[in-house]
N, C-alpha and C positions, 0 to 999 in steps of 0.2 A: 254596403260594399264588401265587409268582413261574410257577410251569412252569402252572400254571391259566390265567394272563391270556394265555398263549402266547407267553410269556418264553423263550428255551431257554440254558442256561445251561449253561455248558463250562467244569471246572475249578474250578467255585463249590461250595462245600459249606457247610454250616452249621461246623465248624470253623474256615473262612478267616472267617469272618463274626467266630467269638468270641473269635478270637486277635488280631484286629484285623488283617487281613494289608492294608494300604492300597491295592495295584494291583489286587485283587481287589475290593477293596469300591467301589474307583473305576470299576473296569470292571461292575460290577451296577448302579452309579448309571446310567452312561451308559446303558447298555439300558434303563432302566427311562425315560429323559428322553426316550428316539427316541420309545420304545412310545407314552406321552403324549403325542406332538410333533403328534399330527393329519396324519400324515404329512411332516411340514417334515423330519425327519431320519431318518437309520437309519443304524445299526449297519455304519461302513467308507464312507460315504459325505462325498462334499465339504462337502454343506450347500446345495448349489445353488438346491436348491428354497425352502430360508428367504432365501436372498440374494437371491434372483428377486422374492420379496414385498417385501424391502426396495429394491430400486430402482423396483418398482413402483408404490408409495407416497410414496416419498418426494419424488415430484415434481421441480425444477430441478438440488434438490441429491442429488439418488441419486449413489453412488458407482459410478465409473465402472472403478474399478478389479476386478480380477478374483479376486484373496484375499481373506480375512476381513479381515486384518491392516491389509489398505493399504484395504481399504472404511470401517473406523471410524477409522484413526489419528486423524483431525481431529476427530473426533465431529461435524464437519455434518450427516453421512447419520442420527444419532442424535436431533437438534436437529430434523430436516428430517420425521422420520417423526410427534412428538411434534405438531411445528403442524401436519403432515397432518390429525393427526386431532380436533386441537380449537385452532383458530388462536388462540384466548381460553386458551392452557394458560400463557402467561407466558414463550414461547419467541420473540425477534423475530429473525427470519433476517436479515432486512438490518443486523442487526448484528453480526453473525459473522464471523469472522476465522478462514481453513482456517490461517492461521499463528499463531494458540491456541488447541492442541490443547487443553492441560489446563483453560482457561475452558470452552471448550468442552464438555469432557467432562463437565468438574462440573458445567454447569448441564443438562446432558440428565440426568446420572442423579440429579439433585437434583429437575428437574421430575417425571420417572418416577414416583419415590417417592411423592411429597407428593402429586401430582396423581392420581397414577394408582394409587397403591400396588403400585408395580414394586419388589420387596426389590431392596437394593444390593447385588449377586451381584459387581460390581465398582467400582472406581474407577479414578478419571484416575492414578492413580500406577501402575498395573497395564499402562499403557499406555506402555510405555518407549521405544518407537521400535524402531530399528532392533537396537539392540544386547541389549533384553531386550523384546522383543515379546510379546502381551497371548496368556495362553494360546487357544488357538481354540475348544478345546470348552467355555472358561469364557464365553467372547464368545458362542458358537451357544446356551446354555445361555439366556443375559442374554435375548439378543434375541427368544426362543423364551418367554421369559416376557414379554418390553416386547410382543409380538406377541398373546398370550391376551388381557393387563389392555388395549390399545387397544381389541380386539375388542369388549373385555365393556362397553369405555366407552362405543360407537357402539351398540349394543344397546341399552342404558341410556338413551341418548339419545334413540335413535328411539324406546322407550317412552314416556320421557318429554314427548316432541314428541306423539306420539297423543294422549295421557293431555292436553294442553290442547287441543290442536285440537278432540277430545270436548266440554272444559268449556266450548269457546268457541263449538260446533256448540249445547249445549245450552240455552245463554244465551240465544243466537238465537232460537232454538225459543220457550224462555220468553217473550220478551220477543214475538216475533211471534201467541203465542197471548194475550197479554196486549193486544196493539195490535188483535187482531179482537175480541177480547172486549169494549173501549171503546168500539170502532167500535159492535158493535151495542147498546151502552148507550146511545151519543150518540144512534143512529138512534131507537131506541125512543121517548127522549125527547121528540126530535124531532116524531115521530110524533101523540104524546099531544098534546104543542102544537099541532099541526094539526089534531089532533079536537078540540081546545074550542074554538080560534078559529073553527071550520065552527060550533060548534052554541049558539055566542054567540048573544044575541036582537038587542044592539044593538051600534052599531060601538065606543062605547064598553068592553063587556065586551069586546067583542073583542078591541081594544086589550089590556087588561087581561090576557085569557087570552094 
């Protein structure tokens, strides 16, 4: 099934699978995470192309730094990409501080979750600085899913945004076919009043009509 999707798999065998051997079953995961990445990753590669989307979007606060590592240490670049893409997500930038990291962290992968339903593939304590640093392929992992659920979120949206403009396009419609339709009820009536007051005898019916 895995050599079908055009997976190629070196050293894998169904054995390492049932023996549990962990660098092997670690290294099937990863291939299988590139395969799905939509192109963002592949197999021996930096990650360049998912880091390139996240300073792309992330607007003032994109990281400027050029590893994985030192791009989330502070979690702004995490914070930054979250109000990118729904500034009503419960993310306020102007209140962030690049020196609380772990606030920081936690409230990005807190909003992820809740908001967006991003599983918590990590936390802020995963994120040790310099002397135990955040594994990278666990972070490209993260972000390569915060990157699908944003996607699926602005889809969702802009359906949703059609989906009224439609009910609001339709109203109109209503309400305008309703306003000629009166029009020519008032007219008609109108009308009829003008043909009895013409065929009154005196000015009194007239009046009257």
């Amino acid at each position: 099934r895995v050599k079908a999707i055009g997976i190629e798999l070196v050293n894998i065998g169904a054995e390492a699978l049932v023996d549990g051997n962990p660098t092997l079953i670690l290294g099937l995961s990863w291939k299988l995470i590139c395969h799905f990445s939509d192109g963002m990753l592949s197999d021996g590669s930096s990650g360049a192309d998912l880091l390139a989307w996240v300073k792309k979007n992330a607007g003032a606060s994109a990281p400027s730094a050029g590893t994985w590592v030192e791009a989330f240490q502070d979690g702004t670049a995490l914070c930054a990409l979250l109000h990118s893409y729904d500034p009503g997500c419960g993310v306020e930038l102007t209140a962030l501080r690049p020196g609380n990291s772990q606030k920081n962290l936690e409230l990005a992968f807190t909003v992820a979750h809740d908001k967006f339903g991003v599983p918590r593939l990590l936390d802020s304590s995963d994120f040790g600085g310099a002397d135990a640093p955040v594994d990278v392929r666990s972070l490209q992992t993260y972000v390569l899913k915060l990157r699908q659920a944003l996607r699926a979120h602005a889809e969702q949206a802009q359906v949703e945004t059609a989906q009224t403009v439609a009910a609001i396009e339709a109203r109109a419609a209503a309400l305008a076919q309703w306003a000629t339709a009166a029009a020519a009820t008032l007219a008609e009536q109108r009308s009829v009043a003008d043909a009895k007051r013409a065929a009154a005898a005196t000015p009194a019916e007239r009046q009257e009509a």
